[in-house]
Every structure is written in structure tokens, then in C-alpha cells.
C-alpha positions as a Python dict, from the first residue, in 0.01 Angstrom:
ca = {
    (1, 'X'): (0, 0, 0),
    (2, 'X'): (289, 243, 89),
    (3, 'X'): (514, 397, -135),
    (4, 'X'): (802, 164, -43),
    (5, 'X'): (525, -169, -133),
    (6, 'X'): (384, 13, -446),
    (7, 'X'): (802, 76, -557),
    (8, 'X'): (840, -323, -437),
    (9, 'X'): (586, -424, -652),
    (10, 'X'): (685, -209, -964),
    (11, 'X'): (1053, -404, -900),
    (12, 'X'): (886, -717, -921),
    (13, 'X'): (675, -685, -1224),
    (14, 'X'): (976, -522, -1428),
    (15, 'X'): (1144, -824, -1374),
    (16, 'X'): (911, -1093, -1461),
    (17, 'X'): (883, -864, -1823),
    (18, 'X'): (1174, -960, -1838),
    (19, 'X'): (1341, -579, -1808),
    (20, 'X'): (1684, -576, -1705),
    (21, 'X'): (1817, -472, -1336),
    (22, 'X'): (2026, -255, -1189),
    (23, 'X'): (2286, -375, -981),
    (24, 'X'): (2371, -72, -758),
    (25, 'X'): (2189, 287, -726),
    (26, 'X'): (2153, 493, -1060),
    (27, 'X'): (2441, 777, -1092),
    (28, 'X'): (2322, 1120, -1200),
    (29, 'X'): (2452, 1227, -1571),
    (30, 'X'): (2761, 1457, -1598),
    (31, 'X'): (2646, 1811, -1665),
    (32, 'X'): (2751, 1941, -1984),
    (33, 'X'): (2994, 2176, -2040),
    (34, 'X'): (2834, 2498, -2139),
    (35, 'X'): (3005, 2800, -2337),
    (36, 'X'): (2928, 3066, -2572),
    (37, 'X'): (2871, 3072, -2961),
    (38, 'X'): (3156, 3264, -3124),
    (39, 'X'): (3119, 3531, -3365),
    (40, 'X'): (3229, 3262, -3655),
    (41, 'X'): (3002, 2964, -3544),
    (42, 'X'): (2681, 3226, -3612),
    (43, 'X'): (2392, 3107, -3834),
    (44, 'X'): (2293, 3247, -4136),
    (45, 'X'): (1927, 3377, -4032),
    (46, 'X'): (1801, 3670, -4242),
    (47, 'X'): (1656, 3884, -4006),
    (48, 'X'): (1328, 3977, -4184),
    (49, 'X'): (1251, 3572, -4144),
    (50, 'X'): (1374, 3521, -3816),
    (51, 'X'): (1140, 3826, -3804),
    (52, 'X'): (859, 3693, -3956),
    (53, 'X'): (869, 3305, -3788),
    (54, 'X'): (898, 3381, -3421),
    (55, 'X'): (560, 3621, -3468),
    (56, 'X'): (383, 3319, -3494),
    (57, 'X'): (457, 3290, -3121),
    (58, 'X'): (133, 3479, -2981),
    (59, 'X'): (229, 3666, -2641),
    (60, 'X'): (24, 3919, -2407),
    (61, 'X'): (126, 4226, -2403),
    (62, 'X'): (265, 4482, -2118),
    (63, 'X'): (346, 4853, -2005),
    (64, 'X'): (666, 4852, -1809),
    (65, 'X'): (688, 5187, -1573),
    (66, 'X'): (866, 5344, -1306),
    (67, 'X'): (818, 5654, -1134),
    (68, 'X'): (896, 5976, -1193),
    (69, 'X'): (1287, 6080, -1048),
    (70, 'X'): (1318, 6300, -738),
    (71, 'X'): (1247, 6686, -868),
    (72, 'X'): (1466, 6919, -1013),
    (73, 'X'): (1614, 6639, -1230),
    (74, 'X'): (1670, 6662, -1645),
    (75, 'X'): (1386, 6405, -1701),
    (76, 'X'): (1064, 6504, -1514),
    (77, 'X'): (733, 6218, -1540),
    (78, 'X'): (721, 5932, -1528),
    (79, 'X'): (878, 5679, -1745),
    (80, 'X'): (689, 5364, -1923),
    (81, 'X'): (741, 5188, -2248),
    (82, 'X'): (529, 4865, -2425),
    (83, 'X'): (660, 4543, -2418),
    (84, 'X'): (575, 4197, -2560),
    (85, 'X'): (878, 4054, -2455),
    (86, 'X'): (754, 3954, -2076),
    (87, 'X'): (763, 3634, -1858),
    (88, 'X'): (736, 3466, -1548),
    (89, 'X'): (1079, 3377, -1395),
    (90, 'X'): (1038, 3202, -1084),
    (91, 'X'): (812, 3100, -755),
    (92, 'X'): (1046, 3132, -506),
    (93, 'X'): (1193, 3345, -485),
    (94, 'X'): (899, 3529, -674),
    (95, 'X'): (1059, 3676, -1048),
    (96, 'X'): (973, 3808, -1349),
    (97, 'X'): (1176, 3905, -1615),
    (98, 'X'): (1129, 4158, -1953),
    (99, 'X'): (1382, 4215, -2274),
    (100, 'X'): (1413, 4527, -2363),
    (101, 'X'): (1663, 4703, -2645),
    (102, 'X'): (1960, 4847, -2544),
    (103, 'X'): (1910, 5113, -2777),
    (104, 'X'): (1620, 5231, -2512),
    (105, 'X'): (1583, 5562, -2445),
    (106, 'X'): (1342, 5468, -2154),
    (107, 'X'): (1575, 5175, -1990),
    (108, 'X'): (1797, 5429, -1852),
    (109, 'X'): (1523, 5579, -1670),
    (110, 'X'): (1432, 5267, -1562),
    (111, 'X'): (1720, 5169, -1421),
    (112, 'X'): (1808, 5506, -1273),
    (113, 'X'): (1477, 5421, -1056),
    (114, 'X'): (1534, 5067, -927),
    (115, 'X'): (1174, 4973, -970),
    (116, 'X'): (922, 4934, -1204),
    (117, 'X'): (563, 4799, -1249),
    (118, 'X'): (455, 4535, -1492),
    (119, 'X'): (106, 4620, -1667),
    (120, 'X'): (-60, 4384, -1818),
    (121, 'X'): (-283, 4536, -2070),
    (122, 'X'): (-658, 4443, -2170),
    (123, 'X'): (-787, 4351, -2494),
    (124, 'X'): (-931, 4703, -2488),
    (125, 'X'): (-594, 4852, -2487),
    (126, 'X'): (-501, 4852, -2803),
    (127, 'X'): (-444, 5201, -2872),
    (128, 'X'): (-299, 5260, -2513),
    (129, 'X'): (-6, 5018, -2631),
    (130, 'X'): (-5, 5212, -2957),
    (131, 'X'): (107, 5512, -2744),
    (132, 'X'): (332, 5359, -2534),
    (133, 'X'): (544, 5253, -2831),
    (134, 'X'): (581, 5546, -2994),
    (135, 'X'): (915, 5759, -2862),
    (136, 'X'): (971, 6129, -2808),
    (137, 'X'): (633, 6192, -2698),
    (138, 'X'): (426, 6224, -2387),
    (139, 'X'): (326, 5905, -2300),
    (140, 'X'): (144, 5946, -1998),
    (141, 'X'): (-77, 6257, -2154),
    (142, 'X'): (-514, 6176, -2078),
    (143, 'X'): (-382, 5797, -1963),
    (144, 'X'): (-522, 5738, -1618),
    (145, 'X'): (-311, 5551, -1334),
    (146, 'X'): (-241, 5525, -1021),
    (147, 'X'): (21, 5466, -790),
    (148, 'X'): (161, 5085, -776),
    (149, 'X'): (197, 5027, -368),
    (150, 'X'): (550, 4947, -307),
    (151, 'X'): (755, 5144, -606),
    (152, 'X'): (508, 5413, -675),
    (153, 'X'): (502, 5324, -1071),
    (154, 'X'): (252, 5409, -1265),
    (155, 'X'): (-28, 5172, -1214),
    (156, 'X'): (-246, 5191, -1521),
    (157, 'X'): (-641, 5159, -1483),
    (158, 'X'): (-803, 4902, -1652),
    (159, 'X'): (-515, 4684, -1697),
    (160, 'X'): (-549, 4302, -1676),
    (161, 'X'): (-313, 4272, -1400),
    (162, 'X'): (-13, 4465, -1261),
    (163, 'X'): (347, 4326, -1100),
    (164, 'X'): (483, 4572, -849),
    (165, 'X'): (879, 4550, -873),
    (166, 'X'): (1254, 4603, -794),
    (167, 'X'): (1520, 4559, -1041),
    (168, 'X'): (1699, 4258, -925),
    (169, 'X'): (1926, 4137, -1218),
    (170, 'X'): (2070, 4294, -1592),
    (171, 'X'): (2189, 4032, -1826),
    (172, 'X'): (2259, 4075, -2172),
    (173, 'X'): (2140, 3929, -2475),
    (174, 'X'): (2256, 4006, -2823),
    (175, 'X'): (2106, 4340, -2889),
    (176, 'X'): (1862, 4323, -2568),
    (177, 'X'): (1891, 4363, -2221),
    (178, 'X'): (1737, 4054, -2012),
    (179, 'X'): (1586, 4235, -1701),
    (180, 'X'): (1497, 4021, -1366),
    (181, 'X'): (1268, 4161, -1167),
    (182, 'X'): (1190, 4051, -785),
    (183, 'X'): (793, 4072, -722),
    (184, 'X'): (711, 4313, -440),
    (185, 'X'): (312, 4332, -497),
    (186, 'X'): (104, 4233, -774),
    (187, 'X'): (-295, 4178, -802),
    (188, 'X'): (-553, 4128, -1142),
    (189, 'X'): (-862, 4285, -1234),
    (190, 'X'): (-1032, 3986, -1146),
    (191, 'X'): (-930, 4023, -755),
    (192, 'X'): (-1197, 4108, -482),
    (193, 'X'): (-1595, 3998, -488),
    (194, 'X'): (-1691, 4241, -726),
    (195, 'X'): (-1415, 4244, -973),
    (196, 'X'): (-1467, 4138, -1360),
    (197, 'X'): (-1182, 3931, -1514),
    (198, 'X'): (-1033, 4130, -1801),
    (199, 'X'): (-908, 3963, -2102),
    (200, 'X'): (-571, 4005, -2199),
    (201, 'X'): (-435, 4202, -2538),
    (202, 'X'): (-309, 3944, -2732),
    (203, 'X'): (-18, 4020, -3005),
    (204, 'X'): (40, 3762, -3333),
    (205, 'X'): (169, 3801, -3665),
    (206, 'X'): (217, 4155, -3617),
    (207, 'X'): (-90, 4271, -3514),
    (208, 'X'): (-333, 4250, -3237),
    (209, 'X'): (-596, 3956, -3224),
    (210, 'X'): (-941, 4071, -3213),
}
């Protein structure tokens, strides 16, 4: 039975239920009219609990990082901060997207470069994460990487996977920057005949899951 006998039948059936019809085709529902919450309409959230709830939301965690600007600039190395705040965007075209604070010190570098690499850290990388979120430091000092093929961002080694970018979109959000990312290259540790799967460094409740 084709799909037009199979949506026959279905026709038939509804109406011997006893399930009304529909005398013409169906019309689509009006879109609704979308706007922005003003400053007065705000809710009342403390932030310690808004805090506290959404960190029973368990995410993986990530190193964003971008390469290190042309010589002879102010900021020499490369640049790379952790993030929990990561997702998948869309297929096609292929996106990802990370929040990040606009009180950053390491956005700006970011952004100066135009690219960036997504690492997706192992459940061994605890205190590589631990390094990456600390500021005014040198993050990059004994961490070994590579180079990711199409931005030339640090590629850190033994990361889960890695997602090979170019900035693509900045939108804001509150007190965070929403950063779109179009996919250029990506791969996993688990990739090739003799690669091992690594599992992923999972954050909840406000510390890592072991």
C-alpha cells in the first residue's frame, strides 16, 4: 500500500470512529508576535538560586582557542579560555555556538582572530580546565597542542573531540555574548582504526563527576 492508500485508509477509519472532518485543507497557525521583556516586566530570581538550580543541568565541558595574533602585537600566545556553556547549532549549514561573558578578557582576542577551535575535554582533564579558568596567567605553559587544520588554534592533545572554526555570528544575551560559530573541520579521539573513544569531562552541581 502507497502512501496515498495508507493516508486513504487512515481517512476512512477516522470517520467510522466517528472523528470529525475537515472540509477544506488545514491552514497553518499565525506566528506569534515576538518582542522583548522590558526592564519592568523582569522576575524576581535571586541569583545565588537561579545559580544553584540550573547546575543541576549536567553539561561537557570545553577549551575555546584561537591562535596567537600576527607578531609584534601587544598580546603575544595564544589565546584559550574554559567553557561549559557550548552547543550544537545547526546541520546545515554546519554551527556551533558558545556563551561567553562580556566581561572577558580573552573574547577580545578571540574576536580580533576570526577563528577559534572548540576542545572538548576528557574526563582526565580536570585540572587542564582548572587552568584554563583561571585569568592573568599563562595558560598554555607544559599544556601540549597542536595546530587545528584550518584556523591554526590550539588543538589540545588528548581532548575528546575538537571543532575547527570561524566566527560567524555575535549576539547578545544579558550579561553574555552568544557566539555562532561556522564548522570548518572537526574530528574525535575515537576517529581512525586505532583510535580509543575518550570519555567526556562532565560538569554538575558545581563540580566535576567522577
Amino acid at each position: 500500500m502507497g502512501h496515498a492508500g495508507m493516508a486513504a485508509a487512515a481517512v476512512r477509519y477516522l470517520r467510522s470512529a466517528g472523528a470529525p472532518t475537515v472540509a477544506g485543507p488545514v491552514e497553518a497557525l499565525p506566528r506569534p508576535d515576538l518582542r522583548a521583556v522590558r526592564e519592568d516586566e523582569r522576575a524576581p530570581v535571586d541569583p545565588a538560586r537561579f545559580r544553584h538550580v540550573l547546575g543541576h543541568f549536567a553539561t561537557g565541558v570545553t577549551v575555546v582557542t584561537a591562535p596567537a595574533p600576527d607578531p609584534g602585537t601587544e598580546a603575544a600566545g595564544p589565546a584559550g579560555f574554559a567553557c561549559q556553556s557550548f552547543a550544537s547549532l545547526s546541520l546545515d549549514p554546519p554551527l556551533i555556538c558558545f556563551m561567553v561573558g562580556r566581561t572577558s578578557t580573552t573574547w577580545p582576542r578571540i574576536a580580533r582572530a576570526g577563528v577559534f577551535c572548540v576542545n572538548v575535554l576528557g574526563a582526565h582533564q580536570g585540572d587542564l580546565c582548572r587552568g584554563f579558568a583561571v585569568s592573568g596567567t599563562d595558560k598554555f605553559a607544559g599544556v601540549a597542542y597542536d595546530a587545528a587544520p584550518v584556523s591554526g588554534s590550539p588543538r589540545l592533545a588528548g581532548a575528546a573531540a575538537w571543532i575547527d572554526c570561524t566566527v560567524h555570528a555575535v549576539h547578545t544575551g544579558g550579561d553574555h555574548l552568544i557566539v555562532v560559530g561556522r564548522v570548518d573541520a572537526l574530528g574525535a579521539s575515537g576517529d581512525g582504526e586505532d583510535g580509543e573513544d575518550v570519555p567526556p569531562l562532565l560538569f554538575h552541581k558545581g563540580r566535576f563527576l567522577v
